[in-house]
C-alpha positions as CSV (number, residue, x, y, z in Angstrom):
1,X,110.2,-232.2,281.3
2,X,110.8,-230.4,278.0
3,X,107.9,-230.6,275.7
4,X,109.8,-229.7,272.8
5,X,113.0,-231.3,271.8
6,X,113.5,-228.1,269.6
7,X,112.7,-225.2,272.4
8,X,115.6,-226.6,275.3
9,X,115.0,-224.7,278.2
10,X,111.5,-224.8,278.1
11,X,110.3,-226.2,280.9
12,X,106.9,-227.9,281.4
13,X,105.1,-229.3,284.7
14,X,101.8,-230.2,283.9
15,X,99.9,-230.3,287.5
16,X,101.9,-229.1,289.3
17,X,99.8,-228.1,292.0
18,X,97.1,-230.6,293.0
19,X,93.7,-229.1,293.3
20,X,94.2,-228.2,297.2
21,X,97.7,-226.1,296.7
22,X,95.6,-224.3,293.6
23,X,93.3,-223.3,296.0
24,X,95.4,-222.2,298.9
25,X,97.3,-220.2,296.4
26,X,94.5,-218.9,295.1
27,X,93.4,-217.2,298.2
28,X,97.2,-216.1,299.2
29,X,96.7,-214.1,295.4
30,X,93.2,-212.9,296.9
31,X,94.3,-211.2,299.5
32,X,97.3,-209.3,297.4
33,X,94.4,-208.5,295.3
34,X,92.9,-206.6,298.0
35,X,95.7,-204.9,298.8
36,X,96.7,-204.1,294.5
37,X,93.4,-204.2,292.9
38,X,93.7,-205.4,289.1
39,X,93.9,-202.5,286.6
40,X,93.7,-201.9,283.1
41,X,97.4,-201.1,281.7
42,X,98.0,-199.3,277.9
43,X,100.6,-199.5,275.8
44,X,102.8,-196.5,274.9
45,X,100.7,-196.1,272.2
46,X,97.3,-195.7,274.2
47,X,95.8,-198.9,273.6
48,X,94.1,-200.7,276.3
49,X,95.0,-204.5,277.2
50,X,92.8,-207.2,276.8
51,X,94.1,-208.5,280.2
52,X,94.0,-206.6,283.7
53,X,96.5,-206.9,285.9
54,X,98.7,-206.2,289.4
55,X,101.8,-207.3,290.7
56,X,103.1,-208.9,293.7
57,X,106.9,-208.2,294.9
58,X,109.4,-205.5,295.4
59,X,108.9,-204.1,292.1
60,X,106.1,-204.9,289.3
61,X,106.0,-204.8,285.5
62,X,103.7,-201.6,284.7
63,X,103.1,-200.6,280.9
64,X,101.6,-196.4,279.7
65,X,102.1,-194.3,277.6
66,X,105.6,-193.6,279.5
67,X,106.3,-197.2,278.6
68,X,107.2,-200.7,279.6
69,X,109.1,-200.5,283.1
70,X,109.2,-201.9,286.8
71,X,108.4,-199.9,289.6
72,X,107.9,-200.1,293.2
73,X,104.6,-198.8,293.5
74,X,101.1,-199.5,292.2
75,X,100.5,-196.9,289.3
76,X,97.1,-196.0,290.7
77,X,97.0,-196.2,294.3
78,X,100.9,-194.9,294.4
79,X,101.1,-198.3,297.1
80,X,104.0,-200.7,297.4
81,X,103.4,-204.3,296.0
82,X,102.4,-206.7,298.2
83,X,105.2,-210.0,298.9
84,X,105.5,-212.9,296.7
85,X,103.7,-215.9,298.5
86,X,106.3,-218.2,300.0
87,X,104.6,-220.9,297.8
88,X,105.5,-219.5,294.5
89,X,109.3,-218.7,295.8
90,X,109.0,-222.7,296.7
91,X,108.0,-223.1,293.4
92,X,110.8,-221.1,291.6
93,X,113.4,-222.9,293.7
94,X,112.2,-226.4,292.7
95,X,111.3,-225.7,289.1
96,X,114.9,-223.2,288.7
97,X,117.4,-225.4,291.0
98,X,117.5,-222.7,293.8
99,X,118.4,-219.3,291.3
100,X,118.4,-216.4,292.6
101,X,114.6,-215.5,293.8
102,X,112.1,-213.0,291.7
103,X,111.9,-209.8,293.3
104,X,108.3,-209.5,290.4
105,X,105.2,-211.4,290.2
106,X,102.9,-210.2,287.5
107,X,99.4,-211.2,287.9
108,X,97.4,-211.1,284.8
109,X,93.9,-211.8,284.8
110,X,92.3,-213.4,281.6
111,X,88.3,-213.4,280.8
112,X,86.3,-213.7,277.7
113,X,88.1,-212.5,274.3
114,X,91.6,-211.4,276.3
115,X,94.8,-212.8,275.3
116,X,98.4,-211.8,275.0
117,X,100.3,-211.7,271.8
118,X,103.6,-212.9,271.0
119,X,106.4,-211.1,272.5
120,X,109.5,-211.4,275.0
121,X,110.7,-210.6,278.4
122,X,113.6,-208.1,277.7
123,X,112.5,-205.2,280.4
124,X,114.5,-207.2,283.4
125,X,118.3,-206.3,284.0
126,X,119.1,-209.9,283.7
127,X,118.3,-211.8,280.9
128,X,119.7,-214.5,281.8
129,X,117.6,-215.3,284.6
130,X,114.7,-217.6,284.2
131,X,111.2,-216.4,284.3
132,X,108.7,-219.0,285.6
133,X,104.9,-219.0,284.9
134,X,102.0,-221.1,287.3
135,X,98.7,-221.2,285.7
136,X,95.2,-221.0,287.5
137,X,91.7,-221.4,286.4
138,X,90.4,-222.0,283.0
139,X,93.2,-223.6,280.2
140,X,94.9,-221.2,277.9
141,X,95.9,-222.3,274.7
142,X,99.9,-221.2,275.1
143,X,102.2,-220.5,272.1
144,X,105.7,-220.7,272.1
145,X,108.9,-220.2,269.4
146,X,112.2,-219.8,269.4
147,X,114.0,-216.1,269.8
148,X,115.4,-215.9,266.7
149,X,112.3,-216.5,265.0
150,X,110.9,-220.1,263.1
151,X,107.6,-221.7,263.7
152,X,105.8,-221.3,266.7
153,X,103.9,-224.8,268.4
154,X,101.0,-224.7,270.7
155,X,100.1,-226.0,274.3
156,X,97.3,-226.2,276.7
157,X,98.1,-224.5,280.0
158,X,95.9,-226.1,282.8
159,X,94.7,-224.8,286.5
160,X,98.2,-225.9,288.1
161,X,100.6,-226.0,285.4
162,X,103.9,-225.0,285.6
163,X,106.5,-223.9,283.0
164,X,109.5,-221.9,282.8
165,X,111.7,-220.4,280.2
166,X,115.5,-220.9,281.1
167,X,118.6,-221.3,279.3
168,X,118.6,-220.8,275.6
169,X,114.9,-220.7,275.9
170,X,114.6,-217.4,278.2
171,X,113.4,-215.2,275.2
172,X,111.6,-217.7,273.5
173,X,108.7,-215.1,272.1
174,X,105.3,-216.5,273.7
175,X,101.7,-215.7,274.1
176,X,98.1,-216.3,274.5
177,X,96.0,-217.0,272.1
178,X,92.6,-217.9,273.7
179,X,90.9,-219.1,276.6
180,X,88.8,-222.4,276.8
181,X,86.5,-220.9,278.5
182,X,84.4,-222.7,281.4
183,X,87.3,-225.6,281.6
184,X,87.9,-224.9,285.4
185,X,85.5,-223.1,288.6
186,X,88.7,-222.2,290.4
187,X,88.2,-218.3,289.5
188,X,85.0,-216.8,290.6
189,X,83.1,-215.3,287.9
190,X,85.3,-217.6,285.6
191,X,88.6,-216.8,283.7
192,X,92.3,-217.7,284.3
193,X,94.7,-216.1,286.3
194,X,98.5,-216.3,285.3
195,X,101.4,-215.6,287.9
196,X,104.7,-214.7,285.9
197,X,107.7,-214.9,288.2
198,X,110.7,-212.8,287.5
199,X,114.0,-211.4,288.7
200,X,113.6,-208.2,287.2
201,X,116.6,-206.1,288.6
């Protein structure tokens, strides 16, 4: 459904996965964890996220002081991605009506103060393609507005949810504000892990 009347093409699943497919997918993410260990990016300017993070894919979003781009290899072990779990390209299908698949996953890890401030997706070649978003672990107070600018509204991102910006809400500028932290045990040692799929080239 679309929680806002004003945002169309913001797409919003609460639950989406049931407490079973959370945990599955959680260990499919896991194991490309092992594989592309979370790092630390910067910004172009030198400042360090608040959020680590790794990719799964053919390419994956990397930000340095080079600046914001997709690659096809980790930045610090100079390895290729691992593959998108068949799960999330499931999801995509059902949540996009069978686009074109994500060739990107970004997979940011959230704990304690980290958050995410308001911006847009404009490094992918197509901007027309949607970008989908499955949330795991503790809730994350989400905040969305439209592209050209306006108020901004709030909403609660559980362990499971689903959402996706399409259409006339694609570059919607969104972010993170905060974690509620402790509101889910999915994550060990706590926090929330977001998985962003995109078609990026």
């Amino acid at each position: 459904m679309e929680p806002f009347p004003d945002l169309p093409g913001f797409l919003y699943r609460p639950g989406a996965l049931d407490p079973a497919a959370r945990t599955d997918l959680l260990a499919e993410v896991q194991a490309a964890i092992s594989i592309a260990p979370f790092y630390r990016p910067v910004t172009p300017g030198g400042k360090p996220f608040s959020v680590r993070m790794t990719n799964m894919g053919r390419v994956g979003w990397v930000s340095d002081r080079a600046g914001y781009r997709y690659q096809t290899t980790h930045p610090e072990t100079g390895a290729p991605w691992p593959p998108i779990p068949a799960t999330l390209l499931m999801l995509w299908d059902g949540l996009t009506g069978g686009s074109a698949p994500p060739d990107a996953c970004l997979v940011n890890l959230y704990r304690d103060t980290a958050r995410m401030g308001l911006h847009q997706d404009r490094d992918e070649a197509d901007l027309t393609a949607p970008v989908v978003s499955v949330s795991l672990g503790d809730t994350a107070v989400f905040r969305i507005g439209r592209a050209d600018g306006g108020p901004t509204r709030s909403i609660r991102l559980g362990s499971g949810d689903v959402c996706a910006l399409t259409g006339p809400a694609r570059l919607a500028r969104h972010g993170i504000d905060r974690l509620l932290a402790g509101s889910s045990s999915l994550i060990p040692g706590g926090g929330r892990i977001n998985l962003t799929l995109r078609r990026a080239t």
